[in-house]
N, C-alpha and C positions, 0 to 999 in steps of 0.2 A: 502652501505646497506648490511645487512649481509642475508648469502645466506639460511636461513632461512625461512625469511621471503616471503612473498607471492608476486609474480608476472605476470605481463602480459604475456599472451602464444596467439599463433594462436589457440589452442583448447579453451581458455576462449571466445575468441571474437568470433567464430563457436559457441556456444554454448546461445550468447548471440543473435545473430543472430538466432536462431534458439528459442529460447523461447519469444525471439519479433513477428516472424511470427506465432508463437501459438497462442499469445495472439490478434494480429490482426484478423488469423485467426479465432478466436473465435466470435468476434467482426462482422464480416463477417456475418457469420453463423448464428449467432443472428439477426440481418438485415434482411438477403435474407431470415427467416423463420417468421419475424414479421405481414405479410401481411397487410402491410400500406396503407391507400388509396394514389391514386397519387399525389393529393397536395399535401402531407405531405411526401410523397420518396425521391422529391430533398433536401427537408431542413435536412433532417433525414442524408442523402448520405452525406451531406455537412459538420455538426454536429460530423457524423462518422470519414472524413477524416482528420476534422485536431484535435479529441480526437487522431485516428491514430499515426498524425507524432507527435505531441507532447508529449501523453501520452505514445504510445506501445514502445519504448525504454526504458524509464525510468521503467517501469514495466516487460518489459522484463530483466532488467538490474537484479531487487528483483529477480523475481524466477528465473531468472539464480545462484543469491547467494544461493538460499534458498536449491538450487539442489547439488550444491557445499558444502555448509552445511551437509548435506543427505550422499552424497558418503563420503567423510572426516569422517564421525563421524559411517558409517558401513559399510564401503570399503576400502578404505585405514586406516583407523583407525588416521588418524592426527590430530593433534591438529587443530580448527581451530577460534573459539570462543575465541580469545586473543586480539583484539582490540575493541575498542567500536561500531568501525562504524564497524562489522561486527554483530553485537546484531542489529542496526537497518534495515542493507540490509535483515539476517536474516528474522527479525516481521515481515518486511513487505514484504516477499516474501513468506512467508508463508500463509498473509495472501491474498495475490495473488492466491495462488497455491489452497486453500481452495476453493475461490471464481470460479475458472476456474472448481474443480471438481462439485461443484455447480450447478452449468450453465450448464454444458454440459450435467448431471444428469436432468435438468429442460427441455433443447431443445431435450433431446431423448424422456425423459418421459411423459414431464407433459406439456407443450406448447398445448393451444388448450383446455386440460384439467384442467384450472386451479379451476374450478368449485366442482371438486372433491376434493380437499386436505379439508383438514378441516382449519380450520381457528385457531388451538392451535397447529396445525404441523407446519403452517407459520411463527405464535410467537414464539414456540421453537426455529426451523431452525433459526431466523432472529439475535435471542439473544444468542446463539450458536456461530455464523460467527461473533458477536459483541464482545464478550467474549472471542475470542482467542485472539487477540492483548493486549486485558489488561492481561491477563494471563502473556503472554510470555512478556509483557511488565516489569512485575513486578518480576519475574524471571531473566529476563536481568539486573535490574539496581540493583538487589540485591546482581548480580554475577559479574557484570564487575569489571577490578580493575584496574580502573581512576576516576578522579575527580565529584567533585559533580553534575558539568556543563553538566558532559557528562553519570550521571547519571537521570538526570533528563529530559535529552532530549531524552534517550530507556524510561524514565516512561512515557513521554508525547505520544508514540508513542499507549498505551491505550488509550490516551485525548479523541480521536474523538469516540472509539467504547462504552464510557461511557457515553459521551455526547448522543450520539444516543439511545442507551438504555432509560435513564433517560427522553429525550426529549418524547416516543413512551409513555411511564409510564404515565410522567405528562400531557398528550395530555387527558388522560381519566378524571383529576379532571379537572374541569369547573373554578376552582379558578385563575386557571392557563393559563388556553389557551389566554390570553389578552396579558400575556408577553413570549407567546412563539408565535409570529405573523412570517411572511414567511421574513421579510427584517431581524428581528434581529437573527435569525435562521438562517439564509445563512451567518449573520459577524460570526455568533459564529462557526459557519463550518467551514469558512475560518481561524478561529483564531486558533479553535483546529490543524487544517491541518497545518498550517504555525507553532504552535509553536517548535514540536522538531527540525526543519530545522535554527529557530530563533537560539533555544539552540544551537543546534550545529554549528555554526556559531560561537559563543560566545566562545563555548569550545575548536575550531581550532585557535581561534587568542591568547588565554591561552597557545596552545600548541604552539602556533609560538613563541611566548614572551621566554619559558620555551625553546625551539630548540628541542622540542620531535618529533622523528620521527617514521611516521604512515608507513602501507603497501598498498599495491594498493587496497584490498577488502574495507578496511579501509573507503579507499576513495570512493571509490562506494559505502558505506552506506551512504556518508556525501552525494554524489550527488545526491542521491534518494529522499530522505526527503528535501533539499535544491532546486532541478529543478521543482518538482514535484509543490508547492504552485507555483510558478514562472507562468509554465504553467497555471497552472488553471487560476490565475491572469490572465494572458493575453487572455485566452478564455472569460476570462468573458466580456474582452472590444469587439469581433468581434459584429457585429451587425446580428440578431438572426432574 
């Protein structure tokens, strides 16, 4: 491999460890300030811990890229946006990162008070955090420079926050709310969610065929969007 390109360090994996427990952390926090009745604390507890083991690596994995992104592009000035799977650890560690200042801005501020915001600061804020992934989505698969497979897998990585958009819109004409019912609205989440992990999937056995060799960021784009459906999948079979 040429010494170039990007590799495993003990300060990558420090780092991933450390923006895992953020996000756990965060998760936490969110919890211990929801004031839930008792019935509802153990299933919630339960719910938490294994979103926890399953989810908070995998997301910690994105905003550890997204941060690595960040320093790389106004710290060290390196190059680091050269392979595709780093456009998707990117999106979606960004849109991680969004989501976290979010939240924590919501449990300082407004928890308790959600009565006061207005209800057009909601909408904005909501299509806003929607809006960034198709943004950056579209940005990314205009810039990368590989194949179509693995451009269409950074564009799908919009799918879901367009999908949402669009679903909140059409909820308001009445024409519509029969085929937008809660069972076909959760396939279509799952489908949006699952498709750039599908593409890329597609676009790794292209490059296996072809003998292109990726870097390790590379590859932590491809396991985020590919473990990420996996888990959810299988959360959805625990019994609730």
């Amino acid at each position: 491999m040429d010494e170039n390109r990007n590799r495993l360090s003990i300060s990558h994996l420090m780092l991933w460890m450390a923006t895992t427990s953020v996000i756990i952390a965060v998760g936490q926090w969110d919890l211990s300030t929801a004031k839930l009745p008792e019935n509802l604390l153990a299933e919630v507890r339960f719910q938490n811990l294994v979103w926890s083991l399953g989810f908070g690596p995998i997301q910690g994995m994105s905003l550890a890229g997204v941060l690595i992104f960040l320093w790389r592009r106004f710290g060290s000035h390196k190059a680091f946006l050269t392979e595709p799977g780093h456009f998707l650890l990117t999106i979606a560690g960004a849109e991680r990162l969004v989501f976290l200042l979010t939240q924590s801005a919501y449990l300082l501020a407004i928890r308790g008070n959600e009565s006061l915001v207005p209800l057009w600061a909601n909408q904005l804020s909501e299509i806003a955090y929607h809006s960034l992934p198709i943004l950056l989505a579209i940005v990314g698969a205009c810039t990368v420079r590989s194949g179509w497979l693995w451009r269409l897998s950074i564009l799908a990585m919009g799918l879901l926050g367009a999908m949402t958009i669009v679903h909140d819109v059409a909820l308001d004409w009445q024409f519509t709310r029969q085929f937008l019912g809660d069972k076909l609205w959760i396939l279509l989440l799952r489908l949006g969610f699952s498709l750039p992990g599908l593409l890329a999937l597609a676009a790794v056995f292209v490059d296996w065929r072809r003998k292109q060799k990726r870097d390790f960021f590379h590859w932590c784009g491809v396991a985020v969007v590919v473990l990420g459906p996996m888990v959810e999948f299988g959360r959805s079979l625990l019994p609730r």
